[in-house]
N, C-alpha and C positions, 0 to 999 in steps of 0.2 A: 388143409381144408377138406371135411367131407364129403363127399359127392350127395348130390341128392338124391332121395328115395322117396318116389311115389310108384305105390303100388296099392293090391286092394285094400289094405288096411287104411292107407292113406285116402282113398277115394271114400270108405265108409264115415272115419271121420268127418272129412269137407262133408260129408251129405249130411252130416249129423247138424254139424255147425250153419249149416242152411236150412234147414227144420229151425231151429232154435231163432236164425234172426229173423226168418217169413211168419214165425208166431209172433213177432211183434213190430211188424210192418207190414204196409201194402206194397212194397216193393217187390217183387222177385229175379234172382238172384243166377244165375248158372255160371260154373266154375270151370273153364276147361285146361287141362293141362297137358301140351304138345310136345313134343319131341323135340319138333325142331317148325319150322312155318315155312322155310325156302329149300329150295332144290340146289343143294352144296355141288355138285356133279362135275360143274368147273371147277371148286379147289381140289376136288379128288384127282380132275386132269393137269391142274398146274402143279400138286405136289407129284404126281407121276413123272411129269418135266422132270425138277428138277431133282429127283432122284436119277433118272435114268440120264440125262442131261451129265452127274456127279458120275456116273458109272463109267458115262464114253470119254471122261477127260482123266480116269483110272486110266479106260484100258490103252489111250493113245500115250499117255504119257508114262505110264510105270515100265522099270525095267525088265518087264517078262514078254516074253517070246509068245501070242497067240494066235490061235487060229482064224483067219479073216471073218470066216462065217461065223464063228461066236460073238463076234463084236455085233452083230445087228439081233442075233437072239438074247443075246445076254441085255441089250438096251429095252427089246419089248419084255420081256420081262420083268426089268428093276421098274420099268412103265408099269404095266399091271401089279406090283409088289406096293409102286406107294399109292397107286390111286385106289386099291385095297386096303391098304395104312388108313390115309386119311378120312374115307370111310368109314372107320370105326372108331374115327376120333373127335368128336367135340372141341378139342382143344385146338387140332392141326387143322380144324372146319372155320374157326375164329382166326390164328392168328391168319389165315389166306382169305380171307375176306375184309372187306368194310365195315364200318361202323353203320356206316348211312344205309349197305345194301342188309344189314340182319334186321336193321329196325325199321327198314319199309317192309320187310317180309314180314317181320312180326304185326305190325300195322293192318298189312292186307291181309292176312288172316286170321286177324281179328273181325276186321270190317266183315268179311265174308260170313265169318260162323254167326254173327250178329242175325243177319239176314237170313243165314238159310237155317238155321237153328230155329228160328221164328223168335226170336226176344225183339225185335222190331213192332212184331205184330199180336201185345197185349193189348185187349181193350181198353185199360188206361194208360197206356203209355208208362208201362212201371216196371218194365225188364232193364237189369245191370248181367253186364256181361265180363267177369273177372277171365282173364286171359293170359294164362303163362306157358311161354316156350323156352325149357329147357338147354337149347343149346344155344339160344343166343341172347339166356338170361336176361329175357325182359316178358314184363307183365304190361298189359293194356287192359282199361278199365274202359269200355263204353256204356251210358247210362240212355235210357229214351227219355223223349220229352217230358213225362211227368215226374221223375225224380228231379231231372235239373231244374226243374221250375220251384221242388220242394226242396231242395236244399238247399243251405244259404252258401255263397259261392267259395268263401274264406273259408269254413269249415269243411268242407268238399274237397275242394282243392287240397288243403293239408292233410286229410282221409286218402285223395289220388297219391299224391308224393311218396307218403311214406309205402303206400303199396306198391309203387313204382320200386323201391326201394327193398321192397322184401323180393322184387322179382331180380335183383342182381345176383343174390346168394340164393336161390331156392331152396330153403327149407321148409317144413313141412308147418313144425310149431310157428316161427314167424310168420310164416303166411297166415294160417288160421286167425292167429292173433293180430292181425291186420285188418283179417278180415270179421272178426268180429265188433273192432273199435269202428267198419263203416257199417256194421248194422246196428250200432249203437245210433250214428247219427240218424238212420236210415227211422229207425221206431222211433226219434226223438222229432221227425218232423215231417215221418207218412207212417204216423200209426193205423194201424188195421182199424178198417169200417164197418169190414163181415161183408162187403160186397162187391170184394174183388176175390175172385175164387184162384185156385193154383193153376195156373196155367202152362207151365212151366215142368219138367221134371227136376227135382232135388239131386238127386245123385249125379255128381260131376262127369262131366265128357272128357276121357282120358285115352292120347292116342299116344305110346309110347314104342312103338315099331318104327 
């Protein structure tokens, strides 16, 4: 499987593709794509454990002769070795965590950027807030009150899912293409009036450090 890539070229496009659906709806739209949403710090220390943990049942039990004092260096060590490992891994960040703790993190900051981003506070209540984090592959869709009032709930809902669904594999084309079948719904039932102006910036919020 390929890893995903977002980068600027991927940021220019989303902004393209949110030009394109805000010209034909009153909605507006902000895309952001994270890294990560939670503070991993504890798997980084629990796979440090159980590396260095694997190191002190080497050096008690292998048949070689060592020096006492190496056995406590050599353990902070393989300590700092894997909590630097896991660190830099997505993979070793998921499998030492929860299902339930990546998608409240994903969840809460979602919730957060909604608010402080200001898509809360459109004059008509017509901010969507498309929300993907990378390392614990999932996307959150929250919409204000004027969209959910204009959408009908069964096409929404099947619009949420399948974007739900482009956020397990991150790629770049599926997500576009997700997100362009919800500004299809999006113009089919808050077409543009002329008197909602942009309130919002187009080009996506990308925090990938």
């Amino acid at each position: 499987m390929s890893r995903p890539r977002f980068d600027q070229s991927s940021c220019d496009q989303l902004a393209d593709c949110v030009r394109e659906i805000e010209a034909q709806t009153d909605a507006e739209i902000v895309i952001a794509v994270r890294a990560r949403s939670g503070d991993y710090r504890h798997a980084d220390y629990l796979f440090g454990f159980i590396l260095s943990f694997a190191g002190l049942l080497f050096l008690l039990f292998a048949p070689f002769d060592f020096q006492h004092y190496w056995v406590a260096i050599d353990v902070l060590l393989l300590f700092a070795l894997g909590a630097f490992l896991c660190s830099r891994s997505n993979a070793l960040r998921r499998l030492l965590t929860t299902e339930d703790y990546r998608a409240d993190s994903v969840r809460t900051g979602a919730a957060a950027m909604f608010y402080e981003a200001g898509i809360a506070n459109t004059d008509a209540e017509m901010g969507v807030l498309i929300y993907l984090s990378l390392l614990e592959r999932r996307l959150e869709l929250i919409a204000d009150r004027g969209v959910l009032k204009a959408a009908p709930p069964l096409e929404w809902n099947e619009r949420v899912y399948e974007l739900h669904r482009a956020g397990r594999i991150p790629q770049l084309d599926t997500l576009r293409q997700r997100i362009q079948e919800l500004g299809a719904l999006l113009a089919e039932h808050l077409p543009p009036t002329g008197e909602n102006p942009n309130e919002l910036p187009d080009m996506p919020r990308f925090d990938l450090k």
